[in-house]
C-alpha positions in Angstrom: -2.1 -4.1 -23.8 0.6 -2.5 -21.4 0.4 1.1 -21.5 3.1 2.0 -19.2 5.3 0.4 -17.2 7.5 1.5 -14.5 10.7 -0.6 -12.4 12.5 0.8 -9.3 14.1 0.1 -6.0 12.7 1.3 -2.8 14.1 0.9 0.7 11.7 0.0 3.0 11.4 1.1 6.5 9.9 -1.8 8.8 5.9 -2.1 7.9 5.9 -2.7 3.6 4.2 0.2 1.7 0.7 2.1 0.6 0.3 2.2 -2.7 -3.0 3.6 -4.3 -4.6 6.8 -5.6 -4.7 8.9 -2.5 -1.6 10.1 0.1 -1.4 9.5 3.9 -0.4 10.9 6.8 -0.4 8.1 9.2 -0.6 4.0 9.6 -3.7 2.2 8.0 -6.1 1.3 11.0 -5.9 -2.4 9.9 -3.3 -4.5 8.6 -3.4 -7.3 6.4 -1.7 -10.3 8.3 -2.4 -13.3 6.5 -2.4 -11.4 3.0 -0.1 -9.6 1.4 -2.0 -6.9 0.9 -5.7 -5.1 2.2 -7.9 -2.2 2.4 -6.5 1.0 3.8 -9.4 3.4 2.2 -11.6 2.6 -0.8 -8.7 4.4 -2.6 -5.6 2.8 -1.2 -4.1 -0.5 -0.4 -1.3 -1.7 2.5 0.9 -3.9 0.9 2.9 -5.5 3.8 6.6 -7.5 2.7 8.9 -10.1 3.9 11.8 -7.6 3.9 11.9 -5.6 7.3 14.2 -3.1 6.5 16.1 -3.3 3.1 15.5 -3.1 -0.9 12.7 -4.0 -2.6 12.0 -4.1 -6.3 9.2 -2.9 -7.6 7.5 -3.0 -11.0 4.2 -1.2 -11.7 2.5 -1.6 -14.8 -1.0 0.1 -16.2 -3.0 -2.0 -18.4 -5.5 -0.9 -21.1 -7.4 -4.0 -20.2 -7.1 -7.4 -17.6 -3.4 -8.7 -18.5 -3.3 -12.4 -18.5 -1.9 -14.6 -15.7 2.1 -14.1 -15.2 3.3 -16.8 -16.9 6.8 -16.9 -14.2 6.5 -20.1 -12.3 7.7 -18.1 -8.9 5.6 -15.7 -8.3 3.1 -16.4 -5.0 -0.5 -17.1 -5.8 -1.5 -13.3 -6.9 -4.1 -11.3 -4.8 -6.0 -8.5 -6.4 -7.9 -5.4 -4.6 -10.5 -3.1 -6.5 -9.1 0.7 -6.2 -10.7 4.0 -6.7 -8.9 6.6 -8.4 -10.5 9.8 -9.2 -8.3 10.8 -12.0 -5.4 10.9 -9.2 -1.8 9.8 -10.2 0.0 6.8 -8.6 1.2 7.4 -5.3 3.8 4.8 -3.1 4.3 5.6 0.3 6.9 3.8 2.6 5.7 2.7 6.3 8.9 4.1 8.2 8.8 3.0 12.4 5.4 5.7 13.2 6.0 8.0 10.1 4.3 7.4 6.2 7.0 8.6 3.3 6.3 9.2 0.1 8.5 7.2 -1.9 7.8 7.6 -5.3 11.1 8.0 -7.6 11.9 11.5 -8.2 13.3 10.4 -11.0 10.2 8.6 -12.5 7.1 10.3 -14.3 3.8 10.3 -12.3 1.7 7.5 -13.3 -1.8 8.3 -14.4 -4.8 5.8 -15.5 -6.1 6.1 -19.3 -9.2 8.5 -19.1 -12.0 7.1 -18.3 -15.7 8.8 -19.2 -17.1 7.9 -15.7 -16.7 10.1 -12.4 -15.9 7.4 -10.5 -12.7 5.4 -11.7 -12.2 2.2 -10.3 -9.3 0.2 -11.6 -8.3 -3.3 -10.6 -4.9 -3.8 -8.8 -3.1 -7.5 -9.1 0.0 -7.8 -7.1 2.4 -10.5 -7.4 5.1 -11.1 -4.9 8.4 -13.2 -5.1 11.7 -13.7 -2.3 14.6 -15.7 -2.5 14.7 -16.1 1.2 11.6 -16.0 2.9 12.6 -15.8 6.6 11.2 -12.0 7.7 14.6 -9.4 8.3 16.7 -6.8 7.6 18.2 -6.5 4.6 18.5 -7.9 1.0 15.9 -10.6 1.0 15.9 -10.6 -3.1 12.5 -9.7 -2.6 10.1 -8.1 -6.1 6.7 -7.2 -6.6 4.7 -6.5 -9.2 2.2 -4.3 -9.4 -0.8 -4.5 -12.2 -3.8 -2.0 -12.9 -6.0 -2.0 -15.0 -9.5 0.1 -15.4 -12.2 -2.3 -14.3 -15.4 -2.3 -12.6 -15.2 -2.8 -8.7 -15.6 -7.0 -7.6 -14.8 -8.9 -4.9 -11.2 -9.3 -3.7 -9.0 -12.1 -4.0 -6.7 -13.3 -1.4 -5.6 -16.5 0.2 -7.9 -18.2 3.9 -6.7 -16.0 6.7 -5.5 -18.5 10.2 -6.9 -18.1 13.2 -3.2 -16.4 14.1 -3.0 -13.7 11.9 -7.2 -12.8 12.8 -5.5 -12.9 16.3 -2.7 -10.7 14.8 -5.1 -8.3 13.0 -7.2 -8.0 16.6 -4.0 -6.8 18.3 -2.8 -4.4 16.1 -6.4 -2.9 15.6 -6.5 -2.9 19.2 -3.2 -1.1 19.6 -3.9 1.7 17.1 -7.6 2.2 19.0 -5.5 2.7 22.3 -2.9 5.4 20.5 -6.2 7.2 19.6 -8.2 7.1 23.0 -4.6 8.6 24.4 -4.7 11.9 21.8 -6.2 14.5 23.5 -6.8 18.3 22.3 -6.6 20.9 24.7 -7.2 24.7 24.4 -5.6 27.5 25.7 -7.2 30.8 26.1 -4.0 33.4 26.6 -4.9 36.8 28.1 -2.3 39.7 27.2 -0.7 39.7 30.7 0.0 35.9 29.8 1.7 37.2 26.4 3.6 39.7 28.1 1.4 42.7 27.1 
C-alpha cells in the first residue's frame, strides 16, 4: 500500500543526482555508466540522467510493502538497488560541476521509512526512468523518474548487461577521481610568535 508519496521539479546541474539515506560532500568514487543508477555507499545511490543541465521531474513514493510492476508502457526496464537507512529521512542531492547540493524541496516534508523493529533498516529502492528526447543536453528533455521504496530485506541488484564501453567509461572516471586524490596534500605549519607578529 503507498504510504506517502512525494512529486517535484529539480534542476539538475551536469552529473544526475544522490539520492539515499545518508548526505555528501563530494562525487561518488564510481559512476554508473551503463545503468541508470549504482552504489555510492551501502546507504546511498548515484542516479545518473539523460538531462545535462535542465528540469527533471521527480516522484518518490514509500511503500508499506513491494508495489507491483508500473503498469505505464514507457517507462525503461526498472533497476532496483537495496539501501540502508538507519532511521534517517530521505535525502536528494544534486551533482553541480565539482560541488554536491542538497536539493530536497524546502517546501516538502522530510520523508521517513515506517518503523521498523530491526537496527539495521534496509529498504528496497526501484527507479523507473522516462524521456521524450533521449539525445544527452541541456535543457527540457521531458525527462521523469520515479522513485520507489519499500522496507525489504537486502538482495541482489537489478540492472541491465553493462558494454565493454561504459566498463571503459567507468575505468576512466575511477581513474580520474584516484588522480584528484593522489594530488591533495595536507601540510602543517608550525607559526612561532615572531611569525604572528608577537
Amino acid at each position: 500500500m503507498l504510504v506517502h508519496e512525494a512529486v517535484f521539479t529539480v534542476d539538475l546541474g551536469e552529473d544526475g543526482y544522490i539520492f539515499g539515506f545518508a548526505e555528501h560532500d563530494g562525487y561518488p568514487a564510481q559512476m554508473p555508466y551503463g545503468w541508470r543508477c549504482g552504489p555510492v555507499d551501502a546507504s546511498s545511490a548515484v542516479v545518473l540522467t539523460t538531462t545535462d543541465t535542465g528540469p527533471l521531474q521527480v516522484t518518490v513514493q514509500v511503500h508499506d510493502s513491494e508495489p507491483g510492476p508500473e503498469a505505464q508502457k514507457r517507462w525503461e526496464p526498472a533497476e532496483e538497488m537495496s539501501l540502508l537507512s538507519h532511521g534517517e529521512p530521505v535525502h536528494l542531492e544534486r551533482l553541480d560541476p565539482g560541488d554536491v547540493l542538497d536539493s530536497w524541496p524546502e517546501n516538502e516534508p522530510l520523508i521517513h521509512m515506517p518503523a521498523s523493529p530491526d537496527a539495521e533498516r534496509w529498504v528496497r529502492m526501484r527507479l523507473y526512468c522516462h524521456a521524450e528526447d533521449y539525445e544527452p543536453g541541456i535543457g527540457d528533455r521531458g525527462e521523469r523518474h520515479l522513485i520507489q521504496l519499500w522496507p525489504a530485506p537486502p538482495t541482489d541488484p537489478v540492472h541491465p548487461a553493462v558494454s565493454e564501453k561504459d566498463q571503459q567509461a567507468r575505468s576512466e572516471y575511477a581513474s580520474a577521481v584516484a588522480h584528484q586524490e593522489e594530488h591533495y596534500v595536507e601540510y602543517t605549519v608550525h607559526l612561532t610568535g615572531g611569525d604572528l607578529g608577537g
